[in-house]
C-alpha positions, 0 to 999 in steps of 0.5 A: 819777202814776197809771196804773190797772188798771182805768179810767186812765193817766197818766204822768210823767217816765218813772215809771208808777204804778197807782191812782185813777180820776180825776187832778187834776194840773195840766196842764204837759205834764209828765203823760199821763193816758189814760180807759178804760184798764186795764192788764192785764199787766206786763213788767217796768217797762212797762205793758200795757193791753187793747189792748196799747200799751205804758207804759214806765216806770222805776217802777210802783206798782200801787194797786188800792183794793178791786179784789182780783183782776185784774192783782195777784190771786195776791199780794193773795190772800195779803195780811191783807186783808179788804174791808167794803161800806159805805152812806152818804146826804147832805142837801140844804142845812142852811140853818146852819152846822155848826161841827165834824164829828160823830162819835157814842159808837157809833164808839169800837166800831170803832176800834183807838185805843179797844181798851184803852178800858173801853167798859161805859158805852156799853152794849149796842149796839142790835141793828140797829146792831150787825148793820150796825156802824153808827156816826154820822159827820156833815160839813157839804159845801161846798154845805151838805148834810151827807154822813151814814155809815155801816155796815160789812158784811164777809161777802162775797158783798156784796148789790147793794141797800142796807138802808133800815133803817140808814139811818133809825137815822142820821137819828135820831140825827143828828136828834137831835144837832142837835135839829131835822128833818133836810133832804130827803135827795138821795143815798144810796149804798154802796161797798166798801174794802180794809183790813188784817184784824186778825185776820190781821196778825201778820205786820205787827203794827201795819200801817195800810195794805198795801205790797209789792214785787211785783217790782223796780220795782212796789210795790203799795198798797193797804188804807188803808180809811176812812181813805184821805183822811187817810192818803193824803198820808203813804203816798204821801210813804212810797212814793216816798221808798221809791223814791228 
């Protein structure tokens, strides 16, 4: 279970991991999660935090997220990395049921299972579009709003503000995929996440996330991008059967 660099720690049976800030795990006594903690050093197998209690552990697997520096800097600085900020919104309610999730033809521009697809038929991407490398993805919320995405910015240093006009480019496409006015929008938001570079992935031809052994006993994990939710469940079976 996780022990954060930056925000929390949790430990089970002996074993130390780094990675998301929030833990989910029932509470059986069996794991110790600890808010406002940032491991800043490693010795060895233990966990050091800022102020300087120790986490012992028999494995630490470090999960940074888009957080390239601190505690795993100098080797993330070499990884094939690269971080890209994107802005989201959601709706209120939509007062109907959206059947499936939706996707628009402007995202077969950006993933690699389309690559070898002849893309002519799309034709040239609208210039605002193309300068966020935006793409319509649409999903109803367990409340009934609907969570809308997204863009793709990956020259750094990241802007602290978010660009209106995307967004008003999606609420016109959705708008018109479901042909009918959009609810109030009540969120909108940007976030940055780790992927693997393309252009600097030789070294791992194929490579969908990052993982390396820092040290014996600490693995670091990182690099997953937009496709966290889906992919988490694989890398963490991968992971720890790479530890037993």
């Amino acid at each position: 279970m996780p022990i954060s660099t930056r925000s929390a720690t949790s430990t089970r049976r002996g074993s130390t991991t780094a990675s998301a800030r929030q833990c989910s795990a029932p509470a059986t006594g069996r794991y110790e999660h600890c808010f406002g903690c940032q491991v800043v050093e490693l010795d060895g197998t233990t966990a050091v935090d800022q102020l300087g209690r120790r986490w012992p552990a028999d494995v630490v697997i470090v999960c940074p997220g888009a957080a390239l520096d601190g505690l795993t800097a100098e080797h993330l600085s070499t990884a094939s990395l690269r971080r890209c900020q994107l802005q989201m919104m959601e709706t209120e309610e939509l007062g109907e049921q959206l059947t499936t999730s939706v996707a628009d033809a402007d995202s077969m521009r950006y993933y690699p299972a389309y690559e070898h697809v002849d893309l002519v038929a799309l034709g040239e991407q609208d210039p605002g579009a193309a300068a966020a490398r935006l793409q319509l993805l649409m999903v109803q919320r367990l409340d009934g709003g609907l969570t809308i995405g997204d863009t793709h910015l990956y020259d750094e240093p990241f802007p602290f503000d978010v660009d209106e006009q995307p967004y008003r480019q999606l609420v016109a496409r959705a708008e018109a995929i479901l042909g009918r006015p959009l609810p109030p929008i009540v969120r909108r938001w940007s976030g940055v996440y780790a992927e693997i570079d393309p252009a600097e992935s030789d070294d791992r031809p194929g490579a969908i996330y990052h993982h390396a052994e820092l040290a014996p006993g600490v693995v670091v994990v990182t690099g997953a991008g937009g496709r966290g939710m889906t992919l988490s469940p694989a890398i963490a079976e991968r992971t720890w059967d790479g530890l037993t």
